[in-house]
N, C-alpha and C positions, 0 to 999 in steps of 0.2 A: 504493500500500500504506500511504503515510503518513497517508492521509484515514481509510481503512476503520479504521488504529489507533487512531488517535484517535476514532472513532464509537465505537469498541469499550468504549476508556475511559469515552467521554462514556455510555453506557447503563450500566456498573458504578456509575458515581456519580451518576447519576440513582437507583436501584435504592436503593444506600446512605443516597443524600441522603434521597428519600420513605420507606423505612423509619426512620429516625433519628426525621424528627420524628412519622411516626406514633406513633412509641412513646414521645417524649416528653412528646406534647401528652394522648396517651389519645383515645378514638373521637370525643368529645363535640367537646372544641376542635380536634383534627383535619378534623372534620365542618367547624368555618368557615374551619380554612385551606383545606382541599380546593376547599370553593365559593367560597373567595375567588380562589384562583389557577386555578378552571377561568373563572371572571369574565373576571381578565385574560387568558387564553388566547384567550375568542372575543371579547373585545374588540382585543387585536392582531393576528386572523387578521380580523377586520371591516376595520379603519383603517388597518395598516400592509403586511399580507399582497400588497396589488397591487408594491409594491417589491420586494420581497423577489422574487415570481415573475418581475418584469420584470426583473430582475437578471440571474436564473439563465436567463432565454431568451436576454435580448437583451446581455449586457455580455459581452467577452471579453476577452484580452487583447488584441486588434487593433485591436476598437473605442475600447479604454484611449487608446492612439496615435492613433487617427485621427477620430476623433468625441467629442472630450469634452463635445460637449453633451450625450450622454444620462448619462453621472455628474451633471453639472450639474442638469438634469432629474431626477433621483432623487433627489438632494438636497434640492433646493430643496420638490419635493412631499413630501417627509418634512415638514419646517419646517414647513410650513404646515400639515398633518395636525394634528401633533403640537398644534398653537395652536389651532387650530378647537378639535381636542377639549378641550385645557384649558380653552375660554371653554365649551364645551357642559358640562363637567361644572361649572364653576361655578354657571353659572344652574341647573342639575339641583340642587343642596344647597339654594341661596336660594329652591327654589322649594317646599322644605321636603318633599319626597318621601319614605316611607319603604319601607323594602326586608328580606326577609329576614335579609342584613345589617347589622352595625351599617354610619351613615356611615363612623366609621374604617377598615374593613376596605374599604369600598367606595373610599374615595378612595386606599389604596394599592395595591387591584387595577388600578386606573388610573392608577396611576405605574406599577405593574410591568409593565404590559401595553406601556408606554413605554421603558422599557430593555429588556423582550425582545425587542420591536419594532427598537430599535436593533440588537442586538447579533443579529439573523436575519439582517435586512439584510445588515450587512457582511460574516458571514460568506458568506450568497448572492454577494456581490459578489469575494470572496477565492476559494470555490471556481470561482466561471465564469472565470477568472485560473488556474486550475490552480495556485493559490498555494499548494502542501501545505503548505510550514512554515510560514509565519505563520497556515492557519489550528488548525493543531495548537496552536500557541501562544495562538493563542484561546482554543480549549478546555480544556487545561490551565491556564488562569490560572483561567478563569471556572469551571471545578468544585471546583479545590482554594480558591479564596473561600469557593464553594458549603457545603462542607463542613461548613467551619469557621464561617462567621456562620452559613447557615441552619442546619444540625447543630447548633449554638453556642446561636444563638436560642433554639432552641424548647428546647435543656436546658438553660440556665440561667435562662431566666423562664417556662417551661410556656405561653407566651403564642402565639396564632398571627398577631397581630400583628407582634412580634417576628421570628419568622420570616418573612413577608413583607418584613419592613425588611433582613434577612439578603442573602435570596433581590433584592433589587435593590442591595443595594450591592454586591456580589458580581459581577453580570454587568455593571452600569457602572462598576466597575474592570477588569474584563479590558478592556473597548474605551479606557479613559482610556491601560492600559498601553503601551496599540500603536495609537495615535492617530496619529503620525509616517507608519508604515508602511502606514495605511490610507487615509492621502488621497492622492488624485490630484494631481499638480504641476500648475500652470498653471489648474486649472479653478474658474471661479470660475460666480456664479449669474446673470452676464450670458450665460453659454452655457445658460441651461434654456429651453427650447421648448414652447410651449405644442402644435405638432404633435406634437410626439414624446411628452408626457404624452399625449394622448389617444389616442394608438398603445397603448401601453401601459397604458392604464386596458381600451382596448379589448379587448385580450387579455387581462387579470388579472382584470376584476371576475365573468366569470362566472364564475371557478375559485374564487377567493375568497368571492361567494352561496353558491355550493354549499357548501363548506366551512364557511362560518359557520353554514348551516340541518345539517348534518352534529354540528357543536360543539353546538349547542343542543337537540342529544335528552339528551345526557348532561346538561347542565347542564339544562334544564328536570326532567330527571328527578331529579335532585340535591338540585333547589328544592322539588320536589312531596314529594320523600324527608323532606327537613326538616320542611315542613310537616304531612306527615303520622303520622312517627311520631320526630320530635324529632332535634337533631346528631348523637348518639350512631351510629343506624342511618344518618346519613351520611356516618358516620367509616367503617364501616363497608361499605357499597355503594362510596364512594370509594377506598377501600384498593385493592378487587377491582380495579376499574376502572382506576386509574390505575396500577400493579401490571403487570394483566397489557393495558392499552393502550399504556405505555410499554414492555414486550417485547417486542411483536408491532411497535408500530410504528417501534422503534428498529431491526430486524432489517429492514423496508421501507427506512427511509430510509437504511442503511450502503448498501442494493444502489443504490438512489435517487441519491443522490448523486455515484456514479460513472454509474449506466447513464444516466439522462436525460442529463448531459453529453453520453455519447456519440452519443446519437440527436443531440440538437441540433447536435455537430460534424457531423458525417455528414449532416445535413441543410443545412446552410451551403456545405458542399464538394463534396457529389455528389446534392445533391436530393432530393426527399421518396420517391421510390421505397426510396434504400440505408436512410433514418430512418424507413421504416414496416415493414421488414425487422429493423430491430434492434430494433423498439419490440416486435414478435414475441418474437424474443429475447429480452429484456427479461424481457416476460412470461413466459417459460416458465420463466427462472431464479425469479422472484419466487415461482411456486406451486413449485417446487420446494424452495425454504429456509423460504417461509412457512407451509405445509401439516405439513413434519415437524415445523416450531417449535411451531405450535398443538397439535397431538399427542402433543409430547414434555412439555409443559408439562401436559395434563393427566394424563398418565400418571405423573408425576412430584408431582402437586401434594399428594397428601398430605406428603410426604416436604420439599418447597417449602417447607409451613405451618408443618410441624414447625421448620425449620431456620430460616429467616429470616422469619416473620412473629411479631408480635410477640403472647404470650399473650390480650390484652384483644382481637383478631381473629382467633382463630381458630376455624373450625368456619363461622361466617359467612361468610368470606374463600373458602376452598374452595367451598361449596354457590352462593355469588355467580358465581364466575369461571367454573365450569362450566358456570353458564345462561348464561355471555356469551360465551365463548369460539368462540361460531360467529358472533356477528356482529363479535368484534374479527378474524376470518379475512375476512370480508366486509370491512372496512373496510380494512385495509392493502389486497387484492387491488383494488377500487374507486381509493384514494390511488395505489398503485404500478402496480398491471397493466394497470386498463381508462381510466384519466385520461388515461396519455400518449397514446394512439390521439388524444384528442382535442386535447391542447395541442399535438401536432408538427401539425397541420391549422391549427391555430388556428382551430378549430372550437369553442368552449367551452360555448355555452349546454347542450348534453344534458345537461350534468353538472349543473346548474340543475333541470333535472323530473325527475332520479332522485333528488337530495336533496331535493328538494320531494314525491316520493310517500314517501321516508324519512320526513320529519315529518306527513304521514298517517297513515303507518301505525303510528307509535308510541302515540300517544294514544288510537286506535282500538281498537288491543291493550290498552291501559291499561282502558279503559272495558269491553269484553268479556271482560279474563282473571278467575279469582273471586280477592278481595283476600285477603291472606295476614297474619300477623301480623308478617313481616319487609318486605322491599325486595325477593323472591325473583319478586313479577310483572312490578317497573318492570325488573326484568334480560332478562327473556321480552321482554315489551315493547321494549326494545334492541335484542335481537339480529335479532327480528322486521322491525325496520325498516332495519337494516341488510342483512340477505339481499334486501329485497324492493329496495331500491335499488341493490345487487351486479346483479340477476336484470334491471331495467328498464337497467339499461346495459349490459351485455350484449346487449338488445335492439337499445337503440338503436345502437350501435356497430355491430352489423350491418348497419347499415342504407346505410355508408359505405364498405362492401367491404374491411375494412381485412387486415391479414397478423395471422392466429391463431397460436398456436404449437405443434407438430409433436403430432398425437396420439400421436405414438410417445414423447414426453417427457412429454405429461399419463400417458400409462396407465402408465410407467414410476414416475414419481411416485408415481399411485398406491401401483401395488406394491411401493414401496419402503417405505412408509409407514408399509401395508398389515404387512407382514415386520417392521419394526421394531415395529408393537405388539402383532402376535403373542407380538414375545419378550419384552418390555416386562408386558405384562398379568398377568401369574402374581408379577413383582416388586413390583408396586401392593400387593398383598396381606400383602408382611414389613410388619415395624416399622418405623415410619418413621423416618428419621435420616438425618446426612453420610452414614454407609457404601452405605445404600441406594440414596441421593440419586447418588451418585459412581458407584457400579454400574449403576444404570439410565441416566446421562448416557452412562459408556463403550459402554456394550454400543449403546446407541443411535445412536450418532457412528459407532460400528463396524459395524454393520449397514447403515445409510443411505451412507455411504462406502465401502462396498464395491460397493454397487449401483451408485453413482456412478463408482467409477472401472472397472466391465465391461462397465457399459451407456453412459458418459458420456452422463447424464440435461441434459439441452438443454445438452451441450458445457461443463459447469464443469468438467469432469477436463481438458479441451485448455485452460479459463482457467487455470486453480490449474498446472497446468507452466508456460504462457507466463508467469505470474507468478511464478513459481519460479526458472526457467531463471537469471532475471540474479543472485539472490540466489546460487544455487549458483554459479552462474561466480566471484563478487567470491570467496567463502569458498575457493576453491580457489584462486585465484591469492593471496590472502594467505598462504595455509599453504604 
């Protein structure tokens, strides 16, 4: 529960923190933090991302004791990553290259892409440990930094520079704070194995390919946005996107976080039959929180705009997120429901030609949709290549017989959904505001949890008591 609280937190101040400096930079300069920091996003999901997954499979607490050469091994391939790419991006300036953005922006997308890089890792490393409090203590250092330098940055110098300077001292002081409690005793870089990194590249790099060609429709669409109709509309397009990507997919990774553990225990202790059962599982809780999330968000989105986006985006911001909102539902369901099938197999590459007919079919759509005086077709374009790579793994996953989950819980789902926008729909229509905003959340919690706990929709009413059960016990026996 301590985990899930802290994801909880960590997506309020994410929310906070990208509203803050939207509104302080205005669409234009926002436009080059957006594409600076989605830069260093696929640049640490390229270079550092094989860690980070090889943590969350392979480190446990057991292995901590009895194998320190794979810490050692993680290590040591960080170190080296890390130094490659600083002589690569050396030579890349000397070589006088230029880019949509400036070099300054560019050489701090690649520092930042180096302390996010960092501070994934260890947290990767702290959850497979089932470490809850130290890494709650992660997240709490590293958002309230966040706040205050990035928040700070960008309103007292309007600069998205600035904020990028924020945004990385901020997450390399949360890891400097608790640096003691995050190394391993005894393990030094005379235990890294070059068997064991190539185990481990072996299972990370095709999750990681896929993922990088996944990252680079947004950002190629980002860079074609700028190009084509100036920073402003990709202050703009970026809001939508990061907005309502960072919703959807922080509501994936809170169930993430916990459920993949569990498959991977379960798979260690009773074999891939009990971790392709819960990977089922899994899935069926994922389209059950993600499906009312994406629904609830657009039903709600006027009232959103109203409340917490910031004047200089709105009107764009809503008409954006609702051509995208079907392929940010494709994309968590892809990252959270149909990937594991593949990583508990350690079967990786399909996820490689679903992202790969992804980056087809975006540019394909770009070329064929008719051009618009906004960013309204590269968003069509998006979500299009999103579904079609949802839709090709889905195929291919079939293909390996894996455990689907209960259609008596998808059509439940549905109809749960279904009933909440029934009631939802006539509310769209008041004035937009908190009150609205608060009424349409209740009534929709209330609706969707009532379904939940008569139908217990894939078994969360039997989680949410056994998770209950201990908290009620301690409250009662202190009273």
């Amino acid at each position: 529960m301590r985990v899930l609280a802290a994801f909880f937190f960590n997506i309020l101040c994410n929310f906070a923190i990208g509203l803050l400096v939207a509104k302080f930079l205005g669409p234009a300069e926002y436009g080059r933090f957006a594409l600076a920091f989605a830069v260093a996003i696929a640049v640490q999901c390229a270079f550092f991302d094989c860690l980070r997954l090889g943590a969350t499979r392979f480190y446990s607490e057991r292995v901590r004791t009895e194998d320190p050469a794979l810490r050692a091994t993680l290590d040591t391939a960080f170190i080296i990553i890390a130094l490659s790419m600083g002589v690569a991006a050396s030579l890349m300036f000397l070589s006088g290259v230029h880019f949509t953005l400036s070099n300054g922006l560019i050489a701090l997308a690649l520092i930042a892409a180096v302390s996010n890089g960092v501070f994934d890792y260890n947290t990767a490393l702290v959850r497979a440990r089932f470490h809850d409090r130290l890494y709650t203590r992660l997240v709490l250092v590293k958002n309230a930094l966040a706040l205050l330098l990035t928040g700070g940055g960008a309103f007292l110098f309007g600069s998205a520079k600035m904020a990028l300077i924020g945004s990385i001292i901020s997450i390399s002081g949360a890891i400097i704070t608790a640096r003691a409690a995050l190394r391993d005793h005894g393990v030094t870089r005379q235990h890294a194995s070059f068997a064991i990194a190539r185990s481990i590249f072996a299972y990370s790099l095709p999750i990681v390919l896929a993922n990088v060609l996944y990252l680079s429709i947004p950002l190629a669409n980002r860079a074609i946005v700028a190009t084509l109709y100036g920073f402003s509309e990709t202050g703009q397009f970026s809001l939508a996107y990061d907005l309502g990507s960072k919703a959807i997919q922080a509501i994936g990774s809170t169930l993430d976080v916990v459920l993949f553990q569990i498959a991977v225990a379960l798979h260690d202790q009773h074999g891939p039959s009990k971790a392709k059962d819960q990977v089922a599982r899994n899935m069926a809780i994922v389209i059950a929180v993600v499906l009312p999330a994406c629904t609830g968000i657009w039903l709600t989105l006027p009232s959103i705009e109203h409340v917490i986006v910031p004047v200089a985006y709105r009107g764009p911001f809503a008409k954006l997120l609702t051509l995208m909102m079907a392929g940010l539902f494709s994309s968590a369901l892809i990252l959270f429901g149909i990937s594991p099938i593949f990583q508990i197999a350690k079967r990786t590459a399909p996820l490689i030609a679903a992202a790969v007919i992804a980056c087809i079919v975006d540019p394909l759509l770009i070329i064929v949709l008719p051009k618009n005086p906004d960013a309204s077709s590269l968003a069509i374009a998006q979500t299009g290549a999103y579904i079609a790579a949802l839709v090709a793994l889905i195929v291919m996953a079939s293909f390996s017989k894996p455990q689907w989950p209960r259609l008596r819980d998808l059509a439940l789902t549905a109809l749960a959904t279904a009933a909440m926008a029934a009631a939802l729909l006539p509310l769209r229509q008041h004035n937009p505001g908190f009150l609205t905003l608060f009424g349409q959340v209740v009534a929709g919690l209330l609706i969707y949890s009532l379904f939940v706990y008569f139908f217990d929709i894939a078994n969360m009413r039997e989680i949410i008591i056994a998770r209950l059960r201990p908290i009620l016990a301690r409250l009662q026996a202190s009273s």
